[in-house]
C-alpha positions as CSV (number, residue, x, y, z in Angstrom):
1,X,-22.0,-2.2,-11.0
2,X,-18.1,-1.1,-10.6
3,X,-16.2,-2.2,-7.7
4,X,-14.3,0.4,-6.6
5,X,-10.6,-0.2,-5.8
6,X,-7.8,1.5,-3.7
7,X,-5.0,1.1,-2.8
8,X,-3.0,1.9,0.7
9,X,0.2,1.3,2.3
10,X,0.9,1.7,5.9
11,X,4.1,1.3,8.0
12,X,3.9,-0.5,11.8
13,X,6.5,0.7,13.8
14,X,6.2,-1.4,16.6
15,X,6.9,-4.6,14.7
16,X,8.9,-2.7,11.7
17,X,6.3,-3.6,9.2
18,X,5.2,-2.4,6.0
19,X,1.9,-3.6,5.0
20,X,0.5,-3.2,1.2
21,X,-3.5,-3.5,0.4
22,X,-6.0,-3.7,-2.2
23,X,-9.3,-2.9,-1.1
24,X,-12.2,-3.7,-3.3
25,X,-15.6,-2.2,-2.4
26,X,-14.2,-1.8,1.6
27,X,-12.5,-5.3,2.1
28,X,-9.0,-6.0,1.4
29,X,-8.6,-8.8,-0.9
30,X,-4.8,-8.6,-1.6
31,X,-2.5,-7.9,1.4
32,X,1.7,-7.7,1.3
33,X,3.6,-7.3,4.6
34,X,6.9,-6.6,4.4
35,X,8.7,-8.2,7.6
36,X,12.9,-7.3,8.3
37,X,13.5,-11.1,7.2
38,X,10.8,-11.8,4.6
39,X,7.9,-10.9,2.8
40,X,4.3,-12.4,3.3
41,X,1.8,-12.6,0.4
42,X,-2.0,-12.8,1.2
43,X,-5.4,-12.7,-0.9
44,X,-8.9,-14.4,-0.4
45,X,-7.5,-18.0,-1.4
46,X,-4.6,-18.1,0.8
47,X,-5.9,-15.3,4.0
48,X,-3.1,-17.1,5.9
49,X,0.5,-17.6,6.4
50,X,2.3,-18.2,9.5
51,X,0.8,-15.5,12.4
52,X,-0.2,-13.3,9.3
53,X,-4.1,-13.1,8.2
54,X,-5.5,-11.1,5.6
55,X,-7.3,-7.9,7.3
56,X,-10.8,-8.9,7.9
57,X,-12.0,-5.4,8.8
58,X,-14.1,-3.1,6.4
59,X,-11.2,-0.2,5.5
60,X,-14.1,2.5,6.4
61,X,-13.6,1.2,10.2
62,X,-9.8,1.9,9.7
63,X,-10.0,4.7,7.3
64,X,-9.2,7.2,10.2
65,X,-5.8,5.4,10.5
66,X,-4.9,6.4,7.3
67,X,-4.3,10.2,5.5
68,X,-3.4,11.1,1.8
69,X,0.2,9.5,2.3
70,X,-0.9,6.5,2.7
71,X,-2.7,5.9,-0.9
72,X,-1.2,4.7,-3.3
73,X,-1.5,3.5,-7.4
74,X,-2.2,0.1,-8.8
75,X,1.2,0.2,-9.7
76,X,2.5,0.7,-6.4
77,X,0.7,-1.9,-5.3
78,X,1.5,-4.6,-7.9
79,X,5.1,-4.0,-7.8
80,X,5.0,-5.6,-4.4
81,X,2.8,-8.0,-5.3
82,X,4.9,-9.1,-7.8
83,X,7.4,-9.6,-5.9
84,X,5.9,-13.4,-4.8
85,X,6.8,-14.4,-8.4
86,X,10.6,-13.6,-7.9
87,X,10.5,-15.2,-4.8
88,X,9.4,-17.9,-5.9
89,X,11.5,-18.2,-9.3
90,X,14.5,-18.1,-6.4
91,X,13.9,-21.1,-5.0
């Protein structure tokens, strides 16, 4: 059976946050956030950093949150991902 993937972004104002997700059969397993100072990398082996935690809610319970804007492409998603490997070739 085919896990299905997507892939959403979504911006919280209050904080001035952009978070990135990959969702795999309803349950993020990858998560960015994007913080005015730095950038925080989550997946299932590491579902913590600092006050950050990977989502632990099934993305149908937050789906009405979201609208076509909001998905995006692997791509999209990877290129932010990424990112945690020029961080980390910066230090």
């Amino acid at each position: 059976m085919e896990m299905k993937k997507i892939y959403v972004k979504h911006f919280f104002e209050e904080e001035n946050i952009w978070f990135f997700y990959e969702i795999i059969d309803g349950w993020a397993c990858r998560q960015v956030e994007i913080w005015p100072n730095e950038s925080r990398f989550l997946s299932e082996k590491i579902p913590h950093h600092k006050d950050s935690m990977l989502a632990d809610q099934k993305f149908e319970d937050l789906n009405s949150t979201f609208d076509e804007k909001n998905f995006i492409s692997a791509q999209d998603f990877e290129e932010q991902w990424n990112k945690r490997l020029r961080s980390k070739d910066d230090q």
